[in-house]
N, C-alpha and C positions, 0 to 999 in steps of 0.2 A: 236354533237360536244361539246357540255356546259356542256353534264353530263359526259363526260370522261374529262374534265378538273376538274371538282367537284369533281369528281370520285378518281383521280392522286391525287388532290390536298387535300383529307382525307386520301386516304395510303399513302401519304408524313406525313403529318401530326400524324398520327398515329405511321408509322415507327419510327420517329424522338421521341416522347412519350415513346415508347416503350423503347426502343434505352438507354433513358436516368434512364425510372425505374429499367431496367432491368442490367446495367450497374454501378448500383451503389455503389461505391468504398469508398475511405477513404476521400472526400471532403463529404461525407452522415453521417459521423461518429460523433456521438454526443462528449463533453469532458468526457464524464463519459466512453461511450465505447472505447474509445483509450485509457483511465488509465484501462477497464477489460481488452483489448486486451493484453497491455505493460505485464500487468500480467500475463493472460494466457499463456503467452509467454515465460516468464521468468520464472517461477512457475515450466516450463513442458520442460524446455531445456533439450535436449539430448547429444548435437554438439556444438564447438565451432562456427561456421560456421554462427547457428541462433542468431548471434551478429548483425547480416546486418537485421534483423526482427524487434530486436529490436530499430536501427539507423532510422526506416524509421519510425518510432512512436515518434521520439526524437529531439529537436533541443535543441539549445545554450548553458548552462552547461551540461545539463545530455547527450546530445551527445557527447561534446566532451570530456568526462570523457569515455564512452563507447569507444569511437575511440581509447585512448589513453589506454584503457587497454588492457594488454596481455592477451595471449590466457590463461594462467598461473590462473591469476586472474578472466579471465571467467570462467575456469572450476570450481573455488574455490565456488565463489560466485553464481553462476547459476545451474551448472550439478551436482557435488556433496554435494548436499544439503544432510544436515541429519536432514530434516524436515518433518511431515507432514501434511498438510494444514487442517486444520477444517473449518474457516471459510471467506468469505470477503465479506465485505459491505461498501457501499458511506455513509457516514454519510451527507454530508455537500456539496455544491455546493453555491461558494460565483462568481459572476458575477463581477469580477474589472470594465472592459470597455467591449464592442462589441466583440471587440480580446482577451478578458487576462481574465481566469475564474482560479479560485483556488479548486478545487477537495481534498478534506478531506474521507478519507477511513480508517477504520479496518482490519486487518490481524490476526487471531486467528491462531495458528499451535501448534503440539508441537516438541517439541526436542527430538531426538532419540538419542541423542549424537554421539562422532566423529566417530564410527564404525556401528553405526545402531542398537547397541547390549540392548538401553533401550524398555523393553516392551512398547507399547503404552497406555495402562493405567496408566505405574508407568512416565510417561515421561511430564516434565514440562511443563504446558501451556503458551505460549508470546501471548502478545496480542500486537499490535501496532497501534499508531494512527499514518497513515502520510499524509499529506498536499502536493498536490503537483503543479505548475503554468503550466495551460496547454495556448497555446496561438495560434491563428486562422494566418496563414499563407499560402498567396495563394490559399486558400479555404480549407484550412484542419487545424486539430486542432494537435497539437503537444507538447507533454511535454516538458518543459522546463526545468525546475529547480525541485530539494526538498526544502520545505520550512521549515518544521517542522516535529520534530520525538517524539513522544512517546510512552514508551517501559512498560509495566511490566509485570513479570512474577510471576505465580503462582507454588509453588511448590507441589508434593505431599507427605506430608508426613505421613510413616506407622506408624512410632514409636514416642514416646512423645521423646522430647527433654530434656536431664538430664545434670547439668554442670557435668565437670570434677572433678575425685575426686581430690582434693591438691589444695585448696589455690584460688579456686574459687568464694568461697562464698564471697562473699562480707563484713560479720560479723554482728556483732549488729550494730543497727542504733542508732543514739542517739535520744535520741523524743523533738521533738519541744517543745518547752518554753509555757505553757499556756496563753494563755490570761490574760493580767489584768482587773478588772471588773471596768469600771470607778466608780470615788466617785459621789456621789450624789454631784448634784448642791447645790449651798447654796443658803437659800431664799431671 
């Protein structure tokens, strides 16, 4: 009778184990894999619809800036991108408190412009640094806000750059006044 309570009482135990690794969802999620998630997601939009994919990865400004946009504004920003993606990476993971971590990433892509029509070699590099406050809520981590953006791009260009003929030049310069050579001290 002792070894089948033993017995019950390791596949309870077990089960419940199992149960919990096998189960595991978006309270498992590190803050770096919920800002790849946000991304993958947004990155790879097809539908207005995966707006609610996004909402469940998002709380307090950046949700309700999602909530509050049209479908209009989704398609713009999300589905017809004329972008595409080269690279992403976390630079930076800074800990505020227990709950509040700030997440620093890279975004490399390039631009195909507005119809898709630039080749991908001839097509400009962005690179982006953004910052973003992910914060621990009821056991999961959720993006909050953008804290910081920085943008630059790289152009390519084929041909040397020549000013325009008529009145571009700038002309002669006048040349700076030489130096005078101090006198000699007196003894």
């Amino acid at each position: 009778m002792r070894k089948i309570r033993l017995l019950s009482f390791f596949s309870f135990l077990l089960l419940i184990g199992c149960t919990k690794m096998c189960s595991s969802g978006r309270e498992s999620m590190t803050p770096e894999e919920v800002v790849q998630a946000y991304l993958d997601i947004s990155l790879n939009m097809t539908e207005v619809g995966q707006k609610k994919e996004l909402m469940k990865l998002t709380t307090g400004n950046l949700k309700n800036a999602l909530e509050g946009a049209s479908d209009d504004v989704i398609s713009s920003a999300f589905i017809k991108q004329n972008f595409k993606l080269d690279r992403y990476s976390v630079v930076e993971r800074r800990d505020r408190t227990p709950r509040e971590t700030e997440i620093t990433f890279t975004l490399s892509y390039r631009n195909l412009g507005p119809d898709k029509a630039v080749k991908l070699e001839n097509a400009p590099q962005t690179t982006t640094e953004n910052t973003v406050s992910v914060v621990k809520r009821d056991g999961a981590w959720y993006i909050a806000d953008v804290l910081g953006k920085k943008t630059s791009i790289d152009f390519i260009l084929g041909d040397e750059i020549k000013p325009a003929p008529g009145g571009s030049d700038p002309g002669p310069t006048e040349e700076a006044p030489a130096e005078a050579t101090p006198a000699p001290a007196a003894p």
